[in-house]
C-alpha positions as CSV (number, residue, x, y, z in Angstrom):
1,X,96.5,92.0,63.4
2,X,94.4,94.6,64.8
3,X,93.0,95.4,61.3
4,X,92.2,91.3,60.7
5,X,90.2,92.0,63.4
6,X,88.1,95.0,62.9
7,X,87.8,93.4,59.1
8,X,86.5,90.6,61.3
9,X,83.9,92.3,62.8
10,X,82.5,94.4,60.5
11,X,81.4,91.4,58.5
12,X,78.5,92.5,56.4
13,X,76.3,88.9,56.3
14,X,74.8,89.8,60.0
15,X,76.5,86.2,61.1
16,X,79.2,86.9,63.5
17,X,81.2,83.8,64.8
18,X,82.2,84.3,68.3
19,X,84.4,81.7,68.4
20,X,86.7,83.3,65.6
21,X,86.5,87.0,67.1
22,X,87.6,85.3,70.6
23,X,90.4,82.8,68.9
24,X,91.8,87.0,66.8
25,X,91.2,88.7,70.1
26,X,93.9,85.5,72.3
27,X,96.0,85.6,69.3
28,X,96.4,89.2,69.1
29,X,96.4,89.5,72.8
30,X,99.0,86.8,73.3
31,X,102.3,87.7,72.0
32,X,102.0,91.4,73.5
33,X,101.7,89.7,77.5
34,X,104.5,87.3,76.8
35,X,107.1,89.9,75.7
36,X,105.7,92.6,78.5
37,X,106.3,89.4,80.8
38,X,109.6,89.3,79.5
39,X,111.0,93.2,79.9
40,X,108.6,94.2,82.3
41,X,112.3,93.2,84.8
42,X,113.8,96.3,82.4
43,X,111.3,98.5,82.0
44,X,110.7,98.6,85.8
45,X,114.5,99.3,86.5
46,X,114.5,101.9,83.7
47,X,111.7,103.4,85.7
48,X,113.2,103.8,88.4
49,X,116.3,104.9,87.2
50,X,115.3,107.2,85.7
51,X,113.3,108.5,88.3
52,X,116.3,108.9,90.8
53,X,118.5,110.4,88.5
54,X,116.4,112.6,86.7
């Protein structure tokens, strides 16, 4: 995805649309929030396991 978007923006015709390098940046963006939203409970836990036993 990240590559779509550095393809994306080096476009050579000196037009740029903003509205397609803002709709790659949400859709890249996206997915990576909802599944930190998801596991962030684990991760934290992990954490802090981790950090007492260790």
């Amino acid at each position: 995805m990240s590559t779509a978007l550095s393809n994306l923006l080096q476009e050579k015709s000196g037009w740029l649309s903003w509205g397609m390098v803002n709709a790659a940046g949400v859709v890249a963006t996206v997915p990576v929030l909802i599944f930190f939203m998801i596991i962030q409970r684990h991760l934290v836990s992990g954490f802090t396991q981790g950090a007492i036993k260790g």
